[in-house]
C-alpha atoms as a printed R data frame, in Angstrom:
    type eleno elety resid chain resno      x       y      z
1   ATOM     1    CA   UNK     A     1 20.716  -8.767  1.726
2   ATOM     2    CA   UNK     A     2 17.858  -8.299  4.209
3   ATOM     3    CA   UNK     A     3 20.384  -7.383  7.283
4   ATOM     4    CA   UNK     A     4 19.276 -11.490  9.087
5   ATOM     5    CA   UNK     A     5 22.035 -14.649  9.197
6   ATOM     6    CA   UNK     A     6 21.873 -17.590  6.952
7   ATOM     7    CA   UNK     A     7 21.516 -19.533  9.991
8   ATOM     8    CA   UNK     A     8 18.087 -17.455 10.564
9   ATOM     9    CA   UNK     A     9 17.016 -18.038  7.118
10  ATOM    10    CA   UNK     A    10 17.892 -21.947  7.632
11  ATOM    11    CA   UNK     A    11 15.711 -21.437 11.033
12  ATOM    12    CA   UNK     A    12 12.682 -20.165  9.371
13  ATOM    13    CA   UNK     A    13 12.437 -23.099  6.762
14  ATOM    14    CA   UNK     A    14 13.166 -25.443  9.469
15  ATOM    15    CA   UNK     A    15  9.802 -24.190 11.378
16  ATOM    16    CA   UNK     A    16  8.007 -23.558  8.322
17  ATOM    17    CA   UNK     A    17  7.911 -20.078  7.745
18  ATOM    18    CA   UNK     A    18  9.894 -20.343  4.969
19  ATOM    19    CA   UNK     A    19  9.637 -23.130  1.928
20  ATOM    20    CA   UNK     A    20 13.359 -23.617  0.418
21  ATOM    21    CA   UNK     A    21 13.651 -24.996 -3.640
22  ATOM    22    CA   UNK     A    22 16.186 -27.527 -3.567
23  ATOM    23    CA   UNK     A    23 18.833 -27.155 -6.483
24  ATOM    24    CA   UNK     A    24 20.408 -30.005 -7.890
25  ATOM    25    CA   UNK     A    25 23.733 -29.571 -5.819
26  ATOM    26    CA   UNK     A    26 21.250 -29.819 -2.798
27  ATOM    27    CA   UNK     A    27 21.789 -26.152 -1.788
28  ATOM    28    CA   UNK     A    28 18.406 -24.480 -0.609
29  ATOM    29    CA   UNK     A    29 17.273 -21.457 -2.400
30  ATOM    30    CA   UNK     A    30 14.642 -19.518 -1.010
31  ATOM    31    CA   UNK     A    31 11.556 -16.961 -2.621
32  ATOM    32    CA   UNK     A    32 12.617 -13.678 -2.070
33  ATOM    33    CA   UNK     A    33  8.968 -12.862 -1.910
34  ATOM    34    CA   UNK     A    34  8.647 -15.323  0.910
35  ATOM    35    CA   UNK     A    35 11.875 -13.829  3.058
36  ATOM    36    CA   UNK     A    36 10.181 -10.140  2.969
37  ATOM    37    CA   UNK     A    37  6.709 -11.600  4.380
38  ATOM    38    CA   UNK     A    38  8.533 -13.491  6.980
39  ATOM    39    CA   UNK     A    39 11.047 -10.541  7.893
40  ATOM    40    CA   UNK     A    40  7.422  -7.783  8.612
41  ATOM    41    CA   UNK     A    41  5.762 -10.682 10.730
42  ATOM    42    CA   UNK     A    42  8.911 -10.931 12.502
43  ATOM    43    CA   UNK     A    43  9.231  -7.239 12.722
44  ATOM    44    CA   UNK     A    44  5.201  -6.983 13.632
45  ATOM    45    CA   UNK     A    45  5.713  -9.311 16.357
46  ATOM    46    CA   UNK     A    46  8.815  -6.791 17.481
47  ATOM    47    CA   UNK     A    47  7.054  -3.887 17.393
48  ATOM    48    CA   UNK     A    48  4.204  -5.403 19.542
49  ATOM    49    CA   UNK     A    49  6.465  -6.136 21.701
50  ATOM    50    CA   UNK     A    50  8.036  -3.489 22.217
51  ATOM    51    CA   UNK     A    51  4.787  -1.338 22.698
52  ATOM    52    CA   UNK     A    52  3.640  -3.602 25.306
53  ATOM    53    CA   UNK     A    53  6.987  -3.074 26.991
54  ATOM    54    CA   UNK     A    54  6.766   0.477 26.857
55  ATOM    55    CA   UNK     A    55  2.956   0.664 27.908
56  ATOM    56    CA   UNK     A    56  3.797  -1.207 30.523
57  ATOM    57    CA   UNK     A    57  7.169   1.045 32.069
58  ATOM    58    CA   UNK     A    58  5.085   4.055 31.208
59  ATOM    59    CA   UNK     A    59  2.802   2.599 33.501
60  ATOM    60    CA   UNK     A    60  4.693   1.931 36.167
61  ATOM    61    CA   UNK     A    61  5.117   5.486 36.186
62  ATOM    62    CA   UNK     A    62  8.396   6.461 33.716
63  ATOM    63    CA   UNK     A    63  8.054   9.168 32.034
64  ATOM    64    CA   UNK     A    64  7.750   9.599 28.512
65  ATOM    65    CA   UNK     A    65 11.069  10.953 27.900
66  ATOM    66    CA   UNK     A    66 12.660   7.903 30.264
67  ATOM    67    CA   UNK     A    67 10.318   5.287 27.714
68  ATOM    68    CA   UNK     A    68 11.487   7.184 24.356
69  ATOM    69    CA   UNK     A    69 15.255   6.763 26.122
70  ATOM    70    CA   UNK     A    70 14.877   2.830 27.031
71  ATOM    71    CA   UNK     A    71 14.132   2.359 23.510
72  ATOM    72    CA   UNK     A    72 16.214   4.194 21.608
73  ATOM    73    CA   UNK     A    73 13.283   6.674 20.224
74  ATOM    74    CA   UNK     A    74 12.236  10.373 20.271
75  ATOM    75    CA   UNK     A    75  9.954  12.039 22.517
76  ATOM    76    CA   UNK     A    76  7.830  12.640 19.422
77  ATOM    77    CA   UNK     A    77  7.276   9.099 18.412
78  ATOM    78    CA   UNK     A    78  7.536   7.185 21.784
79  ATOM    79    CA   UNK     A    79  4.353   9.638 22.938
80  ATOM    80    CA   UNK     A    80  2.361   9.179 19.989
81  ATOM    81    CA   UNK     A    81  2.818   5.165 20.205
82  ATOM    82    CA   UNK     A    82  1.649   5.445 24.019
83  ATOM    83    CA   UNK     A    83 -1.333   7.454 22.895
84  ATOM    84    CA   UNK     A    84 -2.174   5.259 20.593
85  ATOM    85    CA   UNK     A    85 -2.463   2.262 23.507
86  ATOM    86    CA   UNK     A    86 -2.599   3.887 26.758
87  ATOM    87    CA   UNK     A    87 -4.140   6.772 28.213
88  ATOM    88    CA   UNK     A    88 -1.193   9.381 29.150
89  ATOM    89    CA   UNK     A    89 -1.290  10.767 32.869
90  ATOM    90    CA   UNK     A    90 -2.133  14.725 33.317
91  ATOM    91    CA   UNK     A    91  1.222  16.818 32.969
92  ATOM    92    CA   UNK     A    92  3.544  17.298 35.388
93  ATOM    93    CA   UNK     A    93  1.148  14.806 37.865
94  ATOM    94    CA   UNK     A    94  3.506  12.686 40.348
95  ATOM    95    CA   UNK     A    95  2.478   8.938 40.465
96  ATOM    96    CA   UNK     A    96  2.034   8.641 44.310
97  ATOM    97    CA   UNK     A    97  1.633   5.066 45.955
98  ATOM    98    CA   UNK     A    98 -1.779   4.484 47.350
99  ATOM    99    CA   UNK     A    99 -1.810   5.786 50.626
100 ATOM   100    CA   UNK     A   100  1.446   7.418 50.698
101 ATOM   101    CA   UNK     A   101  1.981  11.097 51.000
């Protein structure tokens, strides 16, 4: 139902991110209010993640294009997340090593 395993679910109780209702069989039935909180901090924490990681190739000198390519995004989006949390080189400049030619 929300595209995670049982054994996630069963993870997420365990370090109390979820609470689980006991039934009277002593199955564990969970709030589905409480699953769709814990699946956006999940996905928060992924997607801060993942911008860090692409801040940090872009600067290392990849190019947008290579960054939108590592993570499976378009041009479109992958350059308005790095604008949003980097400052983008000039077009077309070369990253050079300091003291290189």
């Amino acid at each position: 139902m929300f595209g995670v395993r049982t054994t996630t679910i069963a993870r997420w109780a365990r370090d109390g991110i979820l609470s689980a209702v006991a039934t009277p069989g002593g199955h564990r039935r969970y709030r589905r209010a409480e699953i769709t909180a814990a699946l956006r901090s999940v996905r928060s924490s992924e997607r801060r993640r993942t911008e860090q990681d692409a801040v940090r190739l872009y600067d290392q000198g990849w190019s947008i294009r290579r960054v939108a390519e590592e993570f499976d995004m378009s041009y479109g989006a992958m350059r308005r997340l790095l604008v949003n949390n980097t400052r983008l080189r000039d077009r077309g400049a070369v990253r050079r090593s300091p003291g290189g030619t």
